[in-house]
C-alpha positions in Angstrom: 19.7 -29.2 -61.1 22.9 -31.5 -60.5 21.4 -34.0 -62.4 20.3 -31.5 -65.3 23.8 -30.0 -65.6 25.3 -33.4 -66.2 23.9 -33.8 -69.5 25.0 -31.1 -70.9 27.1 -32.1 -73.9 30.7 -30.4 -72.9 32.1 -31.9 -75.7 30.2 -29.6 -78.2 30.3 -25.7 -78.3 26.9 -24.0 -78.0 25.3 -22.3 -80.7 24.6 -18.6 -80.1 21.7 -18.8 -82.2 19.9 -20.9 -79.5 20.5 -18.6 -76.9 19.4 -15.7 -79.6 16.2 -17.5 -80.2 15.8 -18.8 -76.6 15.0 -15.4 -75.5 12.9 -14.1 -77.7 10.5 -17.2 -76.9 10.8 -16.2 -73.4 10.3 -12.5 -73.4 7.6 -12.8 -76.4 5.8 -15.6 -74.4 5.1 -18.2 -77.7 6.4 -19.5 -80.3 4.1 -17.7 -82.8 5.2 -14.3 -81.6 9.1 -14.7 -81.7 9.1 -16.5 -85.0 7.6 -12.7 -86.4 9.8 -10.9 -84.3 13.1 -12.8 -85.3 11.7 -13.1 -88.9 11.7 -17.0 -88.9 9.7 -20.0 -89.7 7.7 -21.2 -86.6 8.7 -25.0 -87.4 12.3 -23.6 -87.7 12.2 -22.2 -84.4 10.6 -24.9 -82.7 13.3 -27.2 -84.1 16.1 -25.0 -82.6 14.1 -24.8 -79.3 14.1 -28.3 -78.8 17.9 -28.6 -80.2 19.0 -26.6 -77.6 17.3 -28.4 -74.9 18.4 -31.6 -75.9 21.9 -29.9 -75.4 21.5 -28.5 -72.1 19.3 -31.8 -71.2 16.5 -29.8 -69.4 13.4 -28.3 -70.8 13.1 -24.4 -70.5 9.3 -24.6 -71.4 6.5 -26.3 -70.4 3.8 -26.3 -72.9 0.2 -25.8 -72.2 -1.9 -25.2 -75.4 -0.3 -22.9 -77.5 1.6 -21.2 -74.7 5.0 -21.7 -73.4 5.6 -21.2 -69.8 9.1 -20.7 -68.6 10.2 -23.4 -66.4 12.7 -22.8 -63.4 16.1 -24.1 -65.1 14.8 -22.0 -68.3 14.4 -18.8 -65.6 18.1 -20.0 -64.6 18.9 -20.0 -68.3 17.1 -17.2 -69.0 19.7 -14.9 -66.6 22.8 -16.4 -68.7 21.4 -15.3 -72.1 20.4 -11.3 -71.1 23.8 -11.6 -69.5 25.4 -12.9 -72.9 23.3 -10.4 -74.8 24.1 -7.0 -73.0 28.0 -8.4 -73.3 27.6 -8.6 -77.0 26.0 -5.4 -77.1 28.9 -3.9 -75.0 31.4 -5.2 -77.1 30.0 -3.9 -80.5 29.5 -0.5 -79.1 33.3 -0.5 -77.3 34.7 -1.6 -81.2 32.3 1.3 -82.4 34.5 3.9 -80.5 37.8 2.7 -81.6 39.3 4.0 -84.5 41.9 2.5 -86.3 44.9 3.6 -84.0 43.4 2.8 -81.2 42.4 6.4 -79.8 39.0 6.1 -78.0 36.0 8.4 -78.3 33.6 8.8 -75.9 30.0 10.3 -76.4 28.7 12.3 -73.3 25.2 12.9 -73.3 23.9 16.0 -71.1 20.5 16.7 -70.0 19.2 20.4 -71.5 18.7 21.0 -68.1 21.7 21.4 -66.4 23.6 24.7 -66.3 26.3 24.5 -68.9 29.0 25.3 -66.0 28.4 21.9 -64.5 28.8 20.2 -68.2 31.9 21.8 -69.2 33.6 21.5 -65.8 32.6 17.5 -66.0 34.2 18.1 -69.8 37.5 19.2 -68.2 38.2 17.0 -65.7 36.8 14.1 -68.6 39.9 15.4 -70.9 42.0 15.8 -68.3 42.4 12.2 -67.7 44.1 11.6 -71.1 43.7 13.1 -74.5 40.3 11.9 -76.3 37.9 12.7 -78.4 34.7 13.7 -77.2 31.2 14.2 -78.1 28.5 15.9 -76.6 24.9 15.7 -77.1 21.8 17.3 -75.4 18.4 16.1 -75.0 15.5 15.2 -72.3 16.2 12.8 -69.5 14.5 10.4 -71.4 15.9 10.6 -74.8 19.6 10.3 -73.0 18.9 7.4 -71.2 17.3 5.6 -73.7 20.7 6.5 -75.6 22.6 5.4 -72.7 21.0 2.0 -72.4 21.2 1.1 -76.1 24.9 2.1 -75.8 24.6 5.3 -78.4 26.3 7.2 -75.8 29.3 6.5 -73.3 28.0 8.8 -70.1 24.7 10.7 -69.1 24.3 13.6 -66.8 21.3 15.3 -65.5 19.4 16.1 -62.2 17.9 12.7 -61.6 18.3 8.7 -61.3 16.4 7.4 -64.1 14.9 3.9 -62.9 16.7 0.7 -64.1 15.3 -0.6 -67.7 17.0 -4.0 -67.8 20.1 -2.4 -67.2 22.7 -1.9 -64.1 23.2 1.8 -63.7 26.4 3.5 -62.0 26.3 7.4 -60.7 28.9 9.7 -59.7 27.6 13.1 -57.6 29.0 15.7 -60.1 27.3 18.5 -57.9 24.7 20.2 -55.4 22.9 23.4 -55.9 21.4 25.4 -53.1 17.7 26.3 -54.3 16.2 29.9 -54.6 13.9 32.1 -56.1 15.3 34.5 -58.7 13.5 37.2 -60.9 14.1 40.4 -62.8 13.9 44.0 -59.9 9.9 43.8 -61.2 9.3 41.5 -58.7 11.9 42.8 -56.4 8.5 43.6 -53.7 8.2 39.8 -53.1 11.1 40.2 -51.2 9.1 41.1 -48.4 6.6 38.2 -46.8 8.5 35.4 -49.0 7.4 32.9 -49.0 3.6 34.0 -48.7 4.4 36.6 -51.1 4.7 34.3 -53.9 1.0 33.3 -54.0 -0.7 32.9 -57.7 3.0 34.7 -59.0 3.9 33.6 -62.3 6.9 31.4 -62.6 9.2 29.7 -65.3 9.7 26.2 -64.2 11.3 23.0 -66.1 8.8 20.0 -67.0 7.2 17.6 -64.5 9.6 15.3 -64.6 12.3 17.7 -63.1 13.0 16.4 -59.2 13.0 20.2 -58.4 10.1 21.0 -60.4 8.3 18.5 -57.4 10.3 19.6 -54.9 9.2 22.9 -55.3 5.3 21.9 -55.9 5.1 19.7 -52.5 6.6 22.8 -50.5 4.5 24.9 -51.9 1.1 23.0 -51.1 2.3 22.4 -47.4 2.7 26.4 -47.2 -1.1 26.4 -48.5 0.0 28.3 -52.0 -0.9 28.7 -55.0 1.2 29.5 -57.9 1.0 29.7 -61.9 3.2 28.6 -64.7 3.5 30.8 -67.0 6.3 29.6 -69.0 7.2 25.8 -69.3 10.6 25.1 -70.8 13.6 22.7 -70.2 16.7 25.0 -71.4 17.8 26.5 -68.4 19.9 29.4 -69.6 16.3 30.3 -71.7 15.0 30.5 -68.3 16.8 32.8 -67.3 16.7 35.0 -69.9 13.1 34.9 -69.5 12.9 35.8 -66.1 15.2 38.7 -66.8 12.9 39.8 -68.9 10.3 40.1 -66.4 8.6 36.9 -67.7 7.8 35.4 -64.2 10.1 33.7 -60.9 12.7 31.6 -61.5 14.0 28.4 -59.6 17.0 27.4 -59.8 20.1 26.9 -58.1 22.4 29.7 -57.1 25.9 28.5 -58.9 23.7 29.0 -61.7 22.4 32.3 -61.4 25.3 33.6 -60.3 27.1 35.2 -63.4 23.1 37.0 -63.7 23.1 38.2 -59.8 26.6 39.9 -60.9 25.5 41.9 -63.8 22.2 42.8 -61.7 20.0 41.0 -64.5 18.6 38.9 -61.8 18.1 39.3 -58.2 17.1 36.6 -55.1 13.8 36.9 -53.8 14.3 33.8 -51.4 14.9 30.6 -50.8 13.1 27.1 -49.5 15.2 25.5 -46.9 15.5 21.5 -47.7 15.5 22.1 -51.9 18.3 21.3 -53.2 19.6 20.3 -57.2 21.8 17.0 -57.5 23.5 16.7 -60.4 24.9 13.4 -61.1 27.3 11.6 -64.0 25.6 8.3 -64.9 26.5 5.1 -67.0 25.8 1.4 -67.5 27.9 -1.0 -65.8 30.0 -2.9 -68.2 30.8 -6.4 -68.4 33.8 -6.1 -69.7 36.1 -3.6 -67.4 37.6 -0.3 -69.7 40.4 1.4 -68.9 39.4 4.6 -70.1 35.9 4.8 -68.2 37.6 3.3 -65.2 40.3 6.2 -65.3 37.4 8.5 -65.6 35.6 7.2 -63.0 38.4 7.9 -60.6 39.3 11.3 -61.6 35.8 12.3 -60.0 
């Protein structure tokens, strides 16, 4: 590797392009494929291939057949350019936020999800640290943090840690909710022999992606019950309104429900030791350190 790294040519800058093209060959695995994603001639490409090898003095690929096989100095490469890439990315989304006064607007995306209480308190202590703009946006888990990694959106915060895509991820604990059963006084008989009680009961539960939503399936099958969902939906204060209604159980955390309890909308039938709801404020690391998302960071 010593011996590599001494024939790089210092004395000329490197071409961004290289690195540009370098890893689409590596993450399409041939020439053939990245020249139609990066809308290029093939000859082209292979021309700046071997250009920028010549300039690091190392060969990234070894070539058998038509395929390329990443070597180990192009795996060493390989980190630098994703590196270089996501820093790019980071800066054009940073200028994308700026306005021409230098005020900074951040975009906070919020899983449908979580109660609205937990949003706007994260909104207040966000526009407490100094006067911004701010924008929020709701969607799934998914749909957020495949915002989040493409840099559409500045912040992310829902009930779960979505598993890394190429990215570094960052959480703050916003909040934790106590887990119970709720439900209009139709059901108010289940109070008695909870949890048994609850067996083939309708309920109104979030999707299957939904920690709780699992949570609350594996308790249920060690207690040897049954249940049925009778209403599928994501929106939690439609939840609630259902099961006020009379529309089946509700589960869902007691912060949440509390406002309900009060007006006598809802009532608890009982709770599950052990469940618990985590809500959590989540972002991509940046390269590049930001004054404004490290003064945020610190306020919670």
């Amino acid at each position: 590797m010593v011996e590599a790294i001494c024939n790089v040519k210092y004395d000329e800058h490197m071409n961004l392009h290289h690195l540009k093209y370098f890893l689409a060959i590596a993450e399409e695995g041939s020439l053939s494929a990245a020249a139609k994603k990066l809308l290029v001639g093939q000859p082209a490409l292979s021309t700046q291939l071997k250009s920028f090898e010549q300039w690091l003095g190392v060969n990234l690929f070894s070539r058998t057949g038509k395929r390329l096989q990443i070597t180990p100095y192009g795996e060493f490469v390989l980190k630098y350019a994703r590196a270089i890439k996501n820093l790019e990315e980071e800066l054009l989304v940073n200028l994308q936020h700026a306005d021409e006064i230098g005020k900074k607007e951040l975009v906070l995306g919020a899983q449908e999800s979580v109660p609205k209480t937990i949003i706007a308190h994260a909104i207040v202590k966000i526009k407490k640290v100094r006067p911004i703009r701010l924008k929020v946006c709701e969607g799934t888990g998914e749909e957020l943090f495949t915002l989040l990694t493409h840099g559409k959106i500045d912040f992310f915060i829902g009930n779960f840690k979505p598993l890394n895509q190429g990215k570094e991820m960052f959480y703050i604990p916003l909040a934790k909710e106590k887990v119970s059963v709720w439900s209009s006084k139709k059901y108010s008989s289940l109070k008695n022999g909870f949890p048994e009680s609850l067996e083939g009961k309708p309920f109104i539960l979030p999707g299957l992606q939904n920690p709780i939503r699992h949570d609350f399936e594996k308790v249920m099958m060690q207690q040897g019950l049954s249940f049925d969902v009778g209403i599928e939906a994501q929106d939690t204060a439609l939840q609630k309104e259902l099961a006020a209604l009379g529309e089946g159980l509700l589960l869902m955390g007691e912060d949440s429900v509390q406002s309900w309890v009060s007006s006598g909308r809802l009532i608890k039938i009982g709770s599950f030791p052990g469940i618990n709801e985590q809500y959590w404020l989540g972002m991509v690391k940046r390269t590049v350190d930001n004054d404004y998302i490290k003064s945020i960071i610190r306020a919670f």
